[in-house]
C-alpha positions as CSV (number, residue, x, y, z in Angstrom):
1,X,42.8,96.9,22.2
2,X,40.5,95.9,19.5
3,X,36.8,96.8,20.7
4,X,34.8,95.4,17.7
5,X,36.2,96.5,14.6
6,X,34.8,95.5,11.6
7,X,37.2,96.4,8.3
8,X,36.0,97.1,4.8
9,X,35.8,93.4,3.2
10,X,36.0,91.3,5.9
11,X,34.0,88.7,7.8
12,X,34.9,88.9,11.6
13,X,33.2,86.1,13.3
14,X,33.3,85.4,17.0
15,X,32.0,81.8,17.3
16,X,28.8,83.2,18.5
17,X,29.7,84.9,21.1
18,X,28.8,88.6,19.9
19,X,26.5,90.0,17.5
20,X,27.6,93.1,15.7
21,X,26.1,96.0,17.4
22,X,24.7,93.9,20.2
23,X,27.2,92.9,22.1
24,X,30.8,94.3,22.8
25,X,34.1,92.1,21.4
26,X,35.9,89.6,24.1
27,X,39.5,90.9,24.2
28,X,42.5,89.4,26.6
29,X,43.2,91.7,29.5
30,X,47.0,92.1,28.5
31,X,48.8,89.8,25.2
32,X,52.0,89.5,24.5
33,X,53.4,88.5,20.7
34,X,57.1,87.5,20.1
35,X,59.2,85.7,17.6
36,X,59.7,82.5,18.9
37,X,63.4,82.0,18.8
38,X,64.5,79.0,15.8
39,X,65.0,75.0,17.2
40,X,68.2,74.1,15.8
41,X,67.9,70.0,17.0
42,X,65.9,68.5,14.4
43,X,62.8,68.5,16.3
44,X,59.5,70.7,16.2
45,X,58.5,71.7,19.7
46,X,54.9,72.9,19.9
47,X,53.3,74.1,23.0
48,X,49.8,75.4,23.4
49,X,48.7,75.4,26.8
50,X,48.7,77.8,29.9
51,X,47.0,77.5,33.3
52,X,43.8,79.0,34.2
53,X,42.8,82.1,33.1
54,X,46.2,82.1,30.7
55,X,47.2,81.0,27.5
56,X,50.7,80.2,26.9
57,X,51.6,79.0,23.5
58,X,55.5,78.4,22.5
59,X,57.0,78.3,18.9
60,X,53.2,78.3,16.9
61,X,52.2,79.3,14.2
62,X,49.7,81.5,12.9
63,X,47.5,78.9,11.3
64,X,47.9,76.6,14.7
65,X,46.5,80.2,16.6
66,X,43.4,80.2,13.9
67,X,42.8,76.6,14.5
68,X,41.8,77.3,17.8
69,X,40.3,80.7,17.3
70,X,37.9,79.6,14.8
71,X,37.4,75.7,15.3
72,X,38.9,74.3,12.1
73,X,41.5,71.7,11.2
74,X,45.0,73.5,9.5
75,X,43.5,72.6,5.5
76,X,40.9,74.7,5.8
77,X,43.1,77.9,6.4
78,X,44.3,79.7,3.5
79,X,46.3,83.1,3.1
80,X,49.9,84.0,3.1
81,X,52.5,81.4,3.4
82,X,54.1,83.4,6.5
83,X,51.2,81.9,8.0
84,X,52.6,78.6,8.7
85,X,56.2,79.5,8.3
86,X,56.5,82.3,11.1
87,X,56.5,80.9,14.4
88,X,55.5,82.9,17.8
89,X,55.2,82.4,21.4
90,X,52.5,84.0,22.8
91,X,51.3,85.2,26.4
92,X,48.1,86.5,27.2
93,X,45.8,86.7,30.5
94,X,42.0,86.0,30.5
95,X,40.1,88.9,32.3
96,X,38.1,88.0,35.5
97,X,35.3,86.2,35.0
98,X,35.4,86.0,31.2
99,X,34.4,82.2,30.5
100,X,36.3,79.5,28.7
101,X,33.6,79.6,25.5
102,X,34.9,83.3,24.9
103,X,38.6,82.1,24.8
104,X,38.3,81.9,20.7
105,X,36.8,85.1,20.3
106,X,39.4,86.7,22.1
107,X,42.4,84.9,20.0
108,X,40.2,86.0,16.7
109,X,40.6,89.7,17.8
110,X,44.1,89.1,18.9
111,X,45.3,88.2,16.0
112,X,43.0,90.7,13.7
113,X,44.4,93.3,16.0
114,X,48.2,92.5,15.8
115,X,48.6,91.3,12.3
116,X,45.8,93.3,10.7
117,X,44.1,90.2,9.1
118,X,41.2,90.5,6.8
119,X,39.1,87.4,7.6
120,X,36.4,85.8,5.2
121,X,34.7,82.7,6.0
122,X,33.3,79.9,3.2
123,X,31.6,76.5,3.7
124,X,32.0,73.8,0.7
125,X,32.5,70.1,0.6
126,X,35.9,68.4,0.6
127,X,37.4,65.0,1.5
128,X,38.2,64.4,5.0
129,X,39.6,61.5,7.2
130,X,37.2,60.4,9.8
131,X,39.5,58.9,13.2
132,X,37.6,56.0,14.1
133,X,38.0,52.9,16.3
134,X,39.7,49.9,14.8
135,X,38.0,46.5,14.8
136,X,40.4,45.5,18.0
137,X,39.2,48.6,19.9
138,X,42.0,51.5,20.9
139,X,45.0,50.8,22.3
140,X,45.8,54.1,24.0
141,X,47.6,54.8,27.0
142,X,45.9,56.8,29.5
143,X,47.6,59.8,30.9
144,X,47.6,61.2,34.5
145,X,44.3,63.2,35.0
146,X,45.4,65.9,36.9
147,X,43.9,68.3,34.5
148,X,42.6,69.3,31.1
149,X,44.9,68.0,28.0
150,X,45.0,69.3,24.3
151,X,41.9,69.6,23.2
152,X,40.2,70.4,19.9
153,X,40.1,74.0,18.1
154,X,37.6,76.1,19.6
155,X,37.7,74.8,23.1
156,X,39.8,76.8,26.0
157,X,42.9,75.0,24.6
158,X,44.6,75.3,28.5
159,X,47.0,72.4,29.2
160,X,48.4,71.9,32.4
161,X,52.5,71.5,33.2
162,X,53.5,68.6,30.9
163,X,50.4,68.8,28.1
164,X,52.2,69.4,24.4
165,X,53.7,67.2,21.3
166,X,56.9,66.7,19.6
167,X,57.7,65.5,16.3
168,X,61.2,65.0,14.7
169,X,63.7,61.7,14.4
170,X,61.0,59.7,13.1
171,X,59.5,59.8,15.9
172,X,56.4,61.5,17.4
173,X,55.0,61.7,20.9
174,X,51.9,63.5,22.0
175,X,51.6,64.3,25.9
176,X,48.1,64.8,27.7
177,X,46.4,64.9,24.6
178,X,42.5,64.3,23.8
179,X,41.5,61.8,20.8
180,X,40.0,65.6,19.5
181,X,43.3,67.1,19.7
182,X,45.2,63.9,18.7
183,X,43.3,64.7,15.0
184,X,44.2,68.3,15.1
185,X,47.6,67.1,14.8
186,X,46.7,64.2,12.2
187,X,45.4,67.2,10.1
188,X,48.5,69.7,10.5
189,X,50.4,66.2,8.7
190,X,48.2,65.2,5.8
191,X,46.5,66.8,3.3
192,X,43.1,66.9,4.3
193,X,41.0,67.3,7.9
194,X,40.5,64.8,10.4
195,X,37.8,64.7,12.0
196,X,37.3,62.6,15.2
197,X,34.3,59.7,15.5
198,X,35.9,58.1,18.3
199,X,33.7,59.0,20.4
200,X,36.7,58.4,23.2
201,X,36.9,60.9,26.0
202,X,39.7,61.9,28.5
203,X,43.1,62.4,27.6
204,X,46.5,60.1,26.4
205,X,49.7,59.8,26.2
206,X,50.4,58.7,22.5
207,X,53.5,57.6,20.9
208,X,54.3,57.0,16.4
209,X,56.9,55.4,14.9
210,X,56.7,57.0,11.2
211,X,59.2,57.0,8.9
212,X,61.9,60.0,7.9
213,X,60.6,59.7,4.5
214,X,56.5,59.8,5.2
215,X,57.8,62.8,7.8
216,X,59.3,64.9,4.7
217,X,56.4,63.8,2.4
218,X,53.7,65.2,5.1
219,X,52.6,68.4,4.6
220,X,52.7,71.1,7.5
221,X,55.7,69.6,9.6
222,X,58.5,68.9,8.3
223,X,58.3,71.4,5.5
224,X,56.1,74.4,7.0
225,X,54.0,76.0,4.4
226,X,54.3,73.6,2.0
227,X,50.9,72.6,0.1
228,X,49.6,70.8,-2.4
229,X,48.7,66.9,-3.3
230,X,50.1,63.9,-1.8
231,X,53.3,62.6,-2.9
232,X,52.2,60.6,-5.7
233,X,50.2,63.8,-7.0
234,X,46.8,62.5,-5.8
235,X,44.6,63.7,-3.0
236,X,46.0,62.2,-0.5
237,X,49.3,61.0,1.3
238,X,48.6,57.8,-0.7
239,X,46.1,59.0,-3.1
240,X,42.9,58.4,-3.7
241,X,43.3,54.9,-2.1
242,X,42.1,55.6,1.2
243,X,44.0,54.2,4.7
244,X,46.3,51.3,4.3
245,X,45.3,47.9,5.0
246,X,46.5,46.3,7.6
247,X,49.1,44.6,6.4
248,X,50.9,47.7,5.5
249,X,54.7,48.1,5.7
250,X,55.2,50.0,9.4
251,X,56.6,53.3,7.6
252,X,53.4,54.7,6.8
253,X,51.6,57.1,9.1
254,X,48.0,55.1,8.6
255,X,49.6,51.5,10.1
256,X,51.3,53.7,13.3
257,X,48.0,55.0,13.7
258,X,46.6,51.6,13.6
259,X,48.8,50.3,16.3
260,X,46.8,52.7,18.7
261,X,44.1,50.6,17.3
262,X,42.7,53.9,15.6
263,X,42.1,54.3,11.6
264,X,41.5,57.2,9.3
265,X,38.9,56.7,6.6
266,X,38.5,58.4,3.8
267,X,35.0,60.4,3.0
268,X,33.9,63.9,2.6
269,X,32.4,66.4,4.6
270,X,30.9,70.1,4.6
271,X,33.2,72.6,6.2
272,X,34.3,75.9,6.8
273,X,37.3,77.6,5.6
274,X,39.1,80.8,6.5
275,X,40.5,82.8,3.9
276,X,42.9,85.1,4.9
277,X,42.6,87.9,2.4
278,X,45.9,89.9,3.7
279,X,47.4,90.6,6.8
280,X,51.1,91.9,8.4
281,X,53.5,89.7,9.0
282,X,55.1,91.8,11.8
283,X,52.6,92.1,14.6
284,X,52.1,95.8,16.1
285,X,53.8,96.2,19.7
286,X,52.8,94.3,22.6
């Protein structure tokens, strides 16, 4: 197990939970990597949940892993394309007593560990998508609270039985997810971060009617690894425009999201990003 290695040229930062030579690194108690096996349906069935003190994620990939291990949203990862394109499901138990706030830390070693990443870390200032309440107020169905949902990178990320999204057909359909998490998944689509003003709390079941054509177009799903502009060659999934109005035709993804009585606004934002320098794309043996 990885016991606070530090490699020549890299940044290895644990979300404040060690200190170089103060402190020793968090690591899970046993971890298991594995291909996750290919989903021939059409759809894309992601899982990242578990049940106290485990985390159980099915068919991810790296970059949804570094989401939560280092509390950004999917544009502000960079490094191979196998990191979006290789999919894994992964097993690991939390030792006794370790808290929930170490839970990144641990998946930042993991993953340093098995893949031997070289990690660098920059901040600069991009355009983002802020998630805010429409005029109307949300429209969101509220799901059974019978335990923690999705929630955004850097928190424990442990879903209960049922907690998860699916996306395919046209069609996707969040589970037991928070307003936080909902955005995560808003940022694996577009081009840029969302970042959630909401200020909502608890957890929903969310359903979008988007078109085949805006599913293609959106980067990160339907086309893993894929990067770049928008489709018309701007910054965005409809350029530089911002959100749709409100009259926009139903296809696009910015008037589903305005049927949950949500919209994403266009502004810009200081933020991290993780540069992955190099790395394997085989993981070492569990």
């Amino acid at each position: 197990m990885l016991r606070g290695i530090v490699r020549a040229g890299s940044i290895v930062v644990a979300s404040g939970v060690f200190a170089f030579g103060q402190a020793q690194a968090p690591v899970f108690e046993v971890a298991s990597i594995k291909p996750a096996a290919p989903q021939t349906d059409g759809r894309m069935r992601i899982s990242m949940g578990g049940d106290p003190g485990r985390v159980n994620y099915t068919n991810v990939s790296l970059k949804d892993v570094l989401q939560r291990a280092y509390g950004v949203k999917r544009p502000q990862i960079t490094g191979p394309s196998w990191l979006d394109s290789d999919r894994f499901n992964i097993v690991a138990k939390i030792p006794e007593g370790a808290s929930n706030d170490q839970v990144p830390a641990m998946l930042q070693n993991l993953l340093i560990e098995r893949f031997k990443l070289s990690v660098r870390r920059e901040k600069k200032e991009m355009p983002v998508y802020a998630l805010v309440v429409g005029k109307n107020g949300p429209k969101l169905e509220k799901a059974d609270d019978d335990g923690p949902g999705i929630g955004a990178p850097g928190e424990p990320g442990l879903v209960k039985k049922g907690g998860g999204f699916m996306i395919g057909n046209g069609h996707m359909e969040a589970k037991k997810v928070t307003v936080s998490g909902f955005a995560d998944m808003l940022s694996n689509m577009l081009d840029r971060p969302v970042i959630d003003q909401t200020q909502l709390q608890g957890t929903y079941n969310l359903t979008l009617d988007i078109s085949m054509e805006d599913l293609v177009m959106m980067k990160g799903v339907m086309r893993p690894g894929a990067g770049g502009a928008g489709p018309d060659g701007a910054g965005g999934p409809r350029g530089e425009a911002g959100p749709a109005p409100d009259s926009a035709p139903a296809p696009s993804i910015f008037s589903a999201i305005q049927k949950l009585g949500l919209r994403l606004e266009p502004r810009k934002a200081p933020l991290d990003f993780i540069i992955i320098e190099k790395g394997e794309r085989v993981p070492t043996e569990n």
